[in-house]
PDB file as gemmi writes it, atoms N, CA and C in Angstrom:
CRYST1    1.000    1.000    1.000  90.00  90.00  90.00 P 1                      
ATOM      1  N   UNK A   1     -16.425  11.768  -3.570  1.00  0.00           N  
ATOM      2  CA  UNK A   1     -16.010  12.723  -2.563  1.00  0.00           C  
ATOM      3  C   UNK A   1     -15.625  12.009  -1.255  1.00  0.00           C  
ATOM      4  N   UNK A   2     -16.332  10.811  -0.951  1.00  0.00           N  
ATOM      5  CA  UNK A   2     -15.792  10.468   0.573  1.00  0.00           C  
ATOM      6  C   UNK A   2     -14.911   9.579   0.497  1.00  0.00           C  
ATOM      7  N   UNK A   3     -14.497   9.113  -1.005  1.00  0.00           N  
ATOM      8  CA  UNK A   3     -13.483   8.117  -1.066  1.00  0.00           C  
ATOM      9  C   UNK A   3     -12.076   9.185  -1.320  1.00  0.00           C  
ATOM     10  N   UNK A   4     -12.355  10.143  -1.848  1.00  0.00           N  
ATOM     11  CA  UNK A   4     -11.191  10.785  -1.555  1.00  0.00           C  
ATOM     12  C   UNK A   4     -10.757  11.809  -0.361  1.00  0.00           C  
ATOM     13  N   UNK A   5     -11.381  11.921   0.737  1.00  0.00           N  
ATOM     14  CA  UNK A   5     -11.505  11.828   1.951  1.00  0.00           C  
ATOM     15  C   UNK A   5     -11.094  10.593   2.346  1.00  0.00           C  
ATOM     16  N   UNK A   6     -11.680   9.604   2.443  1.00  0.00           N  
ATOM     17  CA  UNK A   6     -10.841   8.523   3.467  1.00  0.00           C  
ATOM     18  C   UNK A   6      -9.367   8.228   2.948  1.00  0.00           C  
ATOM     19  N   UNK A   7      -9.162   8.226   1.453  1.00  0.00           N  
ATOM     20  CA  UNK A   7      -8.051   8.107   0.830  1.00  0.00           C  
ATOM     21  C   UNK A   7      -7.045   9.269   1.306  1.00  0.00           C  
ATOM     22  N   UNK A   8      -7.654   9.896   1.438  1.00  0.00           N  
ATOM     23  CA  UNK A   8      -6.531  11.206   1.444  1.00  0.00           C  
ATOM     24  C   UNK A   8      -6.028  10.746   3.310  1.00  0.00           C  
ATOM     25  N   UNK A   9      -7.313  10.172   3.917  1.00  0.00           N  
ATOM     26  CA  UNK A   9      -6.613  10.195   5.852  1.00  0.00           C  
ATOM     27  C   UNK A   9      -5.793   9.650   5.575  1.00  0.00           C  
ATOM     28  N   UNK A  10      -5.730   8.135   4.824  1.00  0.00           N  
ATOM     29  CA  UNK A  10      -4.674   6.937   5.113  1.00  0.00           C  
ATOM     30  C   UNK A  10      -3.523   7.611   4.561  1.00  0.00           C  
ATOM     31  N   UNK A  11      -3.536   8.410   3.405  1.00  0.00           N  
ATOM     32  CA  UNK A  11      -2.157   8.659   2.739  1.00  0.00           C  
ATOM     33  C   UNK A  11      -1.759   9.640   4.120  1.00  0.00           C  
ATOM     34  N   UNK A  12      -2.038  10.816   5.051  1.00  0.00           N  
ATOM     35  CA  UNK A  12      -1.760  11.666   5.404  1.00  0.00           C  
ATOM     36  C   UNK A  12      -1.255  10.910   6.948  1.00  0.00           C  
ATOM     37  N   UNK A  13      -1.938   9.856   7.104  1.00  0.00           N  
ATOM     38  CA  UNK A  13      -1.926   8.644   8.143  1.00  0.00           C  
ATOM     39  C   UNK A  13       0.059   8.053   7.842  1.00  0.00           C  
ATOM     40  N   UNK A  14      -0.092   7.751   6.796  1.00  0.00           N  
ATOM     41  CA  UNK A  14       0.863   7.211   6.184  1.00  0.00           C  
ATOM     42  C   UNK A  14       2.166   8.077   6.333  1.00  0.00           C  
ATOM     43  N   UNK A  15       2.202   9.204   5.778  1.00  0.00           N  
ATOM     44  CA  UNK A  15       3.472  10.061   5.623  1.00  0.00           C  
ATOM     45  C   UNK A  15       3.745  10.537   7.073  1.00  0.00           C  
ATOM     46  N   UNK A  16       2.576  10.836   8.084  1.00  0.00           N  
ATOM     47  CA  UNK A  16       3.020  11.361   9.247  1.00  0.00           C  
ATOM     48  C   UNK A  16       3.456   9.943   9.948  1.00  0.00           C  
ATOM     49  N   UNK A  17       3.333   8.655   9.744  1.00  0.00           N  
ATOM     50  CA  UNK A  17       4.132   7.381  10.470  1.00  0.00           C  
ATOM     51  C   UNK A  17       5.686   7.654   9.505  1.00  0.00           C  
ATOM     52  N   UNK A  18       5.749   7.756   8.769  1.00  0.00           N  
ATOM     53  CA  UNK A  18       7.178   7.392   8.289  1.00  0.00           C  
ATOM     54  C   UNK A  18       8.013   9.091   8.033  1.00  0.00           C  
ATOM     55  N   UNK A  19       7.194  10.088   8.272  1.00  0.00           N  
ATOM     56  CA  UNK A  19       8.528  11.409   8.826  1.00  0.00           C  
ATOM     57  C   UNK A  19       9.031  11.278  10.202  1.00  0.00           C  
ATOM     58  N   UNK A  20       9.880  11.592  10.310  1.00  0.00           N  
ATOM     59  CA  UNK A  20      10.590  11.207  11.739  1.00  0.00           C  
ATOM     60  C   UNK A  20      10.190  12.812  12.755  1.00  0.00           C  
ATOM     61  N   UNK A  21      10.121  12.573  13.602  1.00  0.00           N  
ATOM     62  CA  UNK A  21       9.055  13.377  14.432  1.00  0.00           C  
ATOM     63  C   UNK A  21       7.500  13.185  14.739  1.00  0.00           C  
ATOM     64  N   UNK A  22       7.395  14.238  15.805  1.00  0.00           N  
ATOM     65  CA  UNK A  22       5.892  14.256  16.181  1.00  0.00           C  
ATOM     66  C   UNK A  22       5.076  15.218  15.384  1.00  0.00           C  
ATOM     67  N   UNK A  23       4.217  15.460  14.791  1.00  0.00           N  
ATOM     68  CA  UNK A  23       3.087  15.959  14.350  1.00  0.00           C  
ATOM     69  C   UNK A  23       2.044  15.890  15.076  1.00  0.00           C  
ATOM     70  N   UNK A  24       1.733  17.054  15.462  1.00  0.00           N  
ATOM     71  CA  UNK A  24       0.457  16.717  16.549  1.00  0.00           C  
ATOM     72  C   UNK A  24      -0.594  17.719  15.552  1.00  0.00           C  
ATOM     73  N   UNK A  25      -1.260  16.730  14.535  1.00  0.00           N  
ATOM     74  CA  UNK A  25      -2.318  17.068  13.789  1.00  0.00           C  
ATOM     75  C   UNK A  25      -3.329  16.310  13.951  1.00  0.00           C  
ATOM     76  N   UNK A  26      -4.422  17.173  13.383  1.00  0.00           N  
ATOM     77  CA  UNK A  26      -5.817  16.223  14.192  1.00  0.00           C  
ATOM     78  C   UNK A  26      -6.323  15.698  12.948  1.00  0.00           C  
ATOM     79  N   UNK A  27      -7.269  14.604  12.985  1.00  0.00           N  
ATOM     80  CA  UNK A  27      -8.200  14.175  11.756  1.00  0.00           C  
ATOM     81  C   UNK A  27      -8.390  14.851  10.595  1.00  0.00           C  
ATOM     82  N   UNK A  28      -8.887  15.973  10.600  1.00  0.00           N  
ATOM     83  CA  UNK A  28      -8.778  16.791   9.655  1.00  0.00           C  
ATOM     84  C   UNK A  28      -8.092  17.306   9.106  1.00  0.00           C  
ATOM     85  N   UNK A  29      -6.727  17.650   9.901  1.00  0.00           N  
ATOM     86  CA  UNK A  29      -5.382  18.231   8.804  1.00  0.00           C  
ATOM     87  C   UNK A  29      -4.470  17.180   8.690  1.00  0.00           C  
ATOM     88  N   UNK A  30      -4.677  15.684   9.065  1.00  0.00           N  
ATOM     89  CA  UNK A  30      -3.898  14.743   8.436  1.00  0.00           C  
ATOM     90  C   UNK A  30      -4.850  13.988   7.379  1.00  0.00           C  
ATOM     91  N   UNK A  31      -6.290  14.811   7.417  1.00  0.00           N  
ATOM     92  CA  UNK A  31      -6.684  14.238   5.758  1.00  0.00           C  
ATOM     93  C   UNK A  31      -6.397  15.365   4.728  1.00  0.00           C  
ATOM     94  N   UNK A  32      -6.422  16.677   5.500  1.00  0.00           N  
ATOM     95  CA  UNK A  32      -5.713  17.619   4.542  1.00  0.00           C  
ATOM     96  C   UNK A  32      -4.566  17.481   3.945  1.00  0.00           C  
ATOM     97  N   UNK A  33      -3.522  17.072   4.808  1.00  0.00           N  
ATOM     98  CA  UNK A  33      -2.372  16.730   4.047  1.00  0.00           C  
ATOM     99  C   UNK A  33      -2.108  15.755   3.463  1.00  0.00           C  
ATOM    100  N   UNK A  34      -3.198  14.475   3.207  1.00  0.00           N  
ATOM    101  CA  UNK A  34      -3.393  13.346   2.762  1.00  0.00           C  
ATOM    102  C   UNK A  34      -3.198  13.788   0.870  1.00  0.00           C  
ATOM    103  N   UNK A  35      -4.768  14.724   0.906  1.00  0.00           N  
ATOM    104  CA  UNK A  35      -5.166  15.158  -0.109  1.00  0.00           C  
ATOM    105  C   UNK A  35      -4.348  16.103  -0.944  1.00  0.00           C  
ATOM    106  N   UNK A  36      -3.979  16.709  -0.441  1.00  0.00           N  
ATOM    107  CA  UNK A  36      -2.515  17.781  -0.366  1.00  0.00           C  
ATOM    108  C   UNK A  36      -1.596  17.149  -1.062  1.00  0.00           C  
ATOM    109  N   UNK A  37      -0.941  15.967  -0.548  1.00  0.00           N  
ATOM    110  CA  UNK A  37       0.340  15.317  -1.144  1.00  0.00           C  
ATOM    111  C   UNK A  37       0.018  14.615  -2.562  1.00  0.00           C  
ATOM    112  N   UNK A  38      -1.058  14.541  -2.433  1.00  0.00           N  
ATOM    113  CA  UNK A  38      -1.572  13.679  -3.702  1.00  0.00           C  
ATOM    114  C   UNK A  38      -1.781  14.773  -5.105  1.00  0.00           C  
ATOM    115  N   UNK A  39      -2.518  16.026  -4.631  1.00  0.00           N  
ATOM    116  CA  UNK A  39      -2.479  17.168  -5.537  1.00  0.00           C  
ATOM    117  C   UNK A  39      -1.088  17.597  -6.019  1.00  0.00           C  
ATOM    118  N   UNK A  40      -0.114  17.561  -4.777  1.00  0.00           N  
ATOM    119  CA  UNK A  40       1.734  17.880  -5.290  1.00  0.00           C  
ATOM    120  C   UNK A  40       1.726  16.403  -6.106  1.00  0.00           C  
ATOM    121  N   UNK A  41       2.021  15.537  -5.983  1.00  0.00           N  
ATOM    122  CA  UNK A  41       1.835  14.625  -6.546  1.00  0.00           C  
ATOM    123  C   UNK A  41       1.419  14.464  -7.754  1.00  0.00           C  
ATOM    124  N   UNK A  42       0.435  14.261  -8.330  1.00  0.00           N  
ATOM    125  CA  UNK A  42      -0.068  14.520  -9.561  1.00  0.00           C  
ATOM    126  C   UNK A  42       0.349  15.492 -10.154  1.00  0.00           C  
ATOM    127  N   UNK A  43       0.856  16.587  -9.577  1.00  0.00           N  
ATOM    128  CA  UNK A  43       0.733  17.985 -10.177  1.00  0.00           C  
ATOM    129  C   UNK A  43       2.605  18.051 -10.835  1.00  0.00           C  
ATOM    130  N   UNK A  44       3.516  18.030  -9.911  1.00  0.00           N  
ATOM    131  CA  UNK A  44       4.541  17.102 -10.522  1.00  0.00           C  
ATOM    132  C   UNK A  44       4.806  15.992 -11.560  1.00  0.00           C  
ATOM    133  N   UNK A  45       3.733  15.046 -11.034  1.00  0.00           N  
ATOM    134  CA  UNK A  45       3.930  13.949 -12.144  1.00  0.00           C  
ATOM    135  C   UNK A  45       3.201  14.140 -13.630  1.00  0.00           C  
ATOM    136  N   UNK A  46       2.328  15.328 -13.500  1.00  0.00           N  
ATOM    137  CA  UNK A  46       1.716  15.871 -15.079  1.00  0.00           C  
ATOM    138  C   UNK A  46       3.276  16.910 -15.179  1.00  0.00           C  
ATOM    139  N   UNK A  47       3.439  17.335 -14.860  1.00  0.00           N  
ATOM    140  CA  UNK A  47       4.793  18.636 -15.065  1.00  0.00           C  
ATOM    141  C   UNK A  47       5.747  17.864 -15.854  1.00  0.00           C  
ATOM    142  N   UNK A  48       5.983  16.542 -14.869  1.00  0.00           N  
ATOM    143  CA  UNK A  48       7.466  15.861 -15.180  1.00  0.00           C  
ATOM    144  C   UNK A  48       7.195  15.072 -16.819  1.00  0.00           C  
ATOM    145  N   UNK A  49       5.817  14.857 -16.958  1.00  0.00           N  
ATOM    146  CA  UNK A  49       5.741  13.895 -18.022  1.00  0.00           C  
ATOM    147  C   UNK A  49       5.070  12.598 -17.759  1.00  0.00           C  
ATOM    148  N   UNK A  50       5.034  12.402 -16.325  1.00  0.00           N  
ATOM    149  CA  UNK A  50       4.588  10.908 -15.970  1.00  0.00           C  
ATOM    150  C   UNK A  50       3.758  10.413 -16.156  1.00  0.00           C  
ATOM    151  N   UNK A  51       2.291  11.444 -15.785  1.00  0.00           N  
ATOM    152  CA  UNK A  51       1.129  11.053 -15.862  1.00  0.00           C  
ATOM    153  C   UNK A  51       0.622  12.270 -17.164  1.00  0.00           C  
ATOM    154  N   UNK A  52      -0.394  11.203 -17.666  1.00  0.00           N  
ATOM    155  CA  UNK A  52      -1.222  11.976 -18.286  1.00  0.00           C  
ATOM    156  C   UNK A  52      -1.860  13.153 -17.821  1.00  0.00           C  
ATOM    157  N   UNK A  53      -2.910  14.363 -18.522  1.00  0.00           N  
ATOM    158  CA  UNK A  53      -3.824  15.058 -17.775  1.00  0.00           C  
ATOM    159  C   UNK A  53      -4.727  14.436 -17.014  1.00  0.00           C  
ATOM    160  N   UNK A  54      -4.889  14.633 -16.494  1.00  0.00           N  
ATOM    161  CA  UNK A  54      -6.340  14.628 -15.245  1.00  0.00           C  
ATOM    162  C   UNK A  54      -6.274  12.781 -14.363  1.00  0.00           C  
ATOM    163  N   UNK A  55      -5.436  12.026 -14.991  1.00  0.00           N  
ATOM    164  CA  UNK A  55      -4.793  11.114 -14.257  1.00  0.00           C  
ATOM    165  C   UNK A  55      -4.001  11.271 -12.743  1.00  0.00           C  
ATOM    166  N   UNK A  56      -4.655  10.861 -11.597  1.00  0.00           N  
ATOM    167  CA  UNK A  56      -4.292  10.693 -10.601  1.00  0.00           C  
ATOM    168  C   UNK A  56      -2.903  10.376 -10.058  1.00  0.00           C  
ATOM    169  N   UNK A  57      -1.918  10.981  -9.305  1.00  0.00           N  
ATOM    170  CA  UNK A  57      -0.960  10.154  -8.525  1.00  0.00           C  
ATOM    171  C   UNK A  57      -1.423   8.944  -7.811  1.00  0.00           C  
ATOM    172  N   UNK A  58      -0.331   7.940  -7.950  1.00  0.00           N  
ATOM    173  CA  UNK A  58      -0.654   6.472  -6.959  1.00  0.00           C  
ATOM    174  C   UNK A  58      -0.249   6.847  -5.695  1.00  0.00           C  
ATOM    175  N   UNK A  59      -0.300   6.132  -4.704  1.00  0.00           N  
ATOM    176  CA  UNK A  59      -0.346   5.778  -3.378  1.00  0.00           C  
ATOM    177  C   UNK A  59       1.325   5.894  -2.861  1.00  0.00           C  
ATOM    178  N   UNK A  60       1.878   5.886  -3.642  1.00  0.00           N  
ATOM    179  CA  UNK A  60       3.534   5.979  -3.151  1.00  0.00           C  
ATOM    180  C   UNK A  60       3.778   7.267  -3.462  1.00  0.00           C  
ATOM    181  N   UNK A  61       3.129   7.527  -4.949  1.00  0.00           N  
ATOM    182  CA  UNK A  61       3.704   8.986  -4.827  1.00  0.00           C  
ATOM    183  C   UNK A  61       2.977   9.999  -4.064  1.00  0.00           C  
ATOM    184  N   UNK A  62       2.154   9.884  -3.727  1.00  0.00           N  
ATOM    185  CA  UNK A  62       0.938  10.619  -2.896  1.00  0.00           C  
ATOM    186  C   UNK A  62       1.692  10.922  -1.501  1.00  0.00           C  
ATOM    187  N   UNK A  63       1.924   9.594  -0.867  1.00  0.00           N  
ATOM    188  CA  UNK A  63       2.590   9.701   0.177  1.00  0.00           C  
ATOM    189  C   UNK A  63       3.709  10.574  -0.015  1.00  0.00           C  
ATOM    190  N   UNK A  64       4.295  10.446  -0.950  1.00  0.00           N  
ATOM    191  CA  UNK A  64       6.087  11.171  -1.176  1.00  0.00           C  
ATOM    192  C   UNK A  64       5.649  12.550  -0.497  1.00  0.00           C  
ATOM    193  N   UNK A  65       4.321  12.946  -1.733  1.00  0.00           N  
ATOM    194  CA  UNK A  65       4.210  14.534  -1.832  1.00  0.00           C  
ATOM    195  C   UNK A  65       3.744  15.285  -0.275  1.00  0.00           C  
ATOM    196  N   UNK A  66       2.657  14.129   0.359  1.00  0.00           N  
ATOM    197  CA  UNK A  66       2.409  14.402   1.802  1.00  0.00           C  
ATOM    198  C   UNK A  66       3.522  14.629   2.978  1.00  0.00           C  
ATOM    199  N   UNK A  67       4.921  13.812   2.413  1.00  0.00           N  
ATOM    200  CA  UNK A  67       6.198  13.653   3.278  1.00  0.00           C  
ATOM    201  C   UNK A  67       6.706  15.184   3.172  1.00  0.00           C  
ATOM    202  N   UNK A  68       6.876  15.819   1.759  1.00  0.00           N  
ATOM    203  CA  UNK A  68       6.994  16.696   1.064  1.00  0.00           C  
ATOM    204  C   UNK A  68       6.745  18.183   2.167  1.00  0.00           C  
ATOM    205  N   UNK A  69       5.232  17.892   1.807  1.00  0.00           N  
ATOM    206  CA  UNK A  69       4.323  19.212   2.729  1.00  0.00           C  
ATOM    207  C   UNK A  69       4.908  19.245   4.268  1.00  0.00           C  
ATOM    208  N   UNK A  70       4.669  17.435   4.191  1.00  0.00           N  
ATOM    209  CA  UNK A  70       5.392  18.097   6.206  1.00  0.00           C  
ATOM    210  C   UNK A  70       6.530  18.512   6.312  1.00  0.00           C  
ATOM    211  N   UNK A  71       7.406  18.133   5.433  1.00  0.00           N  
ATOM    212  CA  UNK A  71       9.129  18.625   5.662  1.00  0.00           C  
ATOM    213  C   UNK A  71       8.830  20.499   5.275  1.00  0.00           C  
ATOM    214  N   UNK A  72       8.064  20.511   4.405  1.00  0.00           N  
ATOM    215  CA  UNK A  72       7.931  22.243   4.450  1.00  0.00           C  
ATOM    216  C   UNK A  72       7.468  23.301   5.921  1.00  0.00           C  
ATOM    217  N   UNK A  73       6.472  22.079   6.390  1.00  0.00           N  
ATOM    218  CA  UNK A  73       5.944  23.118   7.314  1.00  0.00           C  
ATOM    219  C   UNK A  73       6.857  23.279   8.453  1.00  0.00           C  
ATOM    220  N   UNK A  74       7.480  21.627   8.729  1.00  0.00           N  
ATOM    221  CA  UNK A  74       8.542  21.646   9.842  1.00  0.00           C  
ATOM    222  C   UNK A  74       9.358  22.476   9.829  1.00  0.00           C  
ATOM    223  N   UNK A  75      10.131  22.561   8.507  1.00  0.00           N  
ATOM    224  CA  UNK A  75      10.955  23.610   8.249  1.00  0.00           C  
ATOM    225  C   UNK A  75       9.949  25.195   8.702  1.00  0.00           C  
ATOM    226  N   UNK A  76       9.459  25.410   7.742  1.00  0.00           N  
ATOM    227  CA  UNK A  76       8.725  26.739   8.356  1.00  0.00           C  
ATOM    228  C   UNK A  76       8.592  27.174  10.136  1.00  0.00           C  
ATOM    229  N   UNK A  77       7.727  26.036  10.235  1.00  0.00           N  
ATOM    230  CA  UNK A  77       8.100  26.743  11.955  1.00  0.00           C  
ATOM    231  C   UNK A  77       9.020  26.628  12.723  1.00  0.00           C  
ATOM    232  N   UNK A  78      10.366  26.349  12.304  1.00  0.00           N  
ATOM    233  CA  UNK A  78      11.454  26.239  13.318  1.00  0.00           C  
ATOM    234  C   UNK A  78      12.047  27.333  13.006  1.00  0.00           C  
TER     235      UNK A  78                                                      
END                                                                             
């Protein structure tokens, strides 16, 4: 549980450095969306064929799916 917590900050750490804009999210909803991108993530990559069941997304695609969520919400509130 706390490794996927810290895992989930860095990925959510990660996608909000490389979307272009400001995100003004705090600790907690950039580990939410850490964890978040990784669930789209996996959840895609079981859909698409990639991963097995209950096999995890990696660290690139995790990030993708976290890039993913923020381009949704940005979109949403504008």
């Amino acid at each position: 549980m706390i490794s996927t917590i810290i895992i989930g900050f860095i990925i959510g750490v990660l996608a909000k450095f490389l979307y272009p804009g400001a995100q003004r999210l705090g600790i907690i909803m950039t580990t939410l969306l850490g964890i978040g991108g990784s669930v789209v993530a996996s959840w895609v990559g079981q859909t698409m064929g990639w991963y097995a069941i209950g096999q995890p997304a990696g660290w690139i695609a995790s990030t993708l799916g976290a890039i993913a969520i923020l381009a949704i919400v940005s979109g949403l509130r504008k």
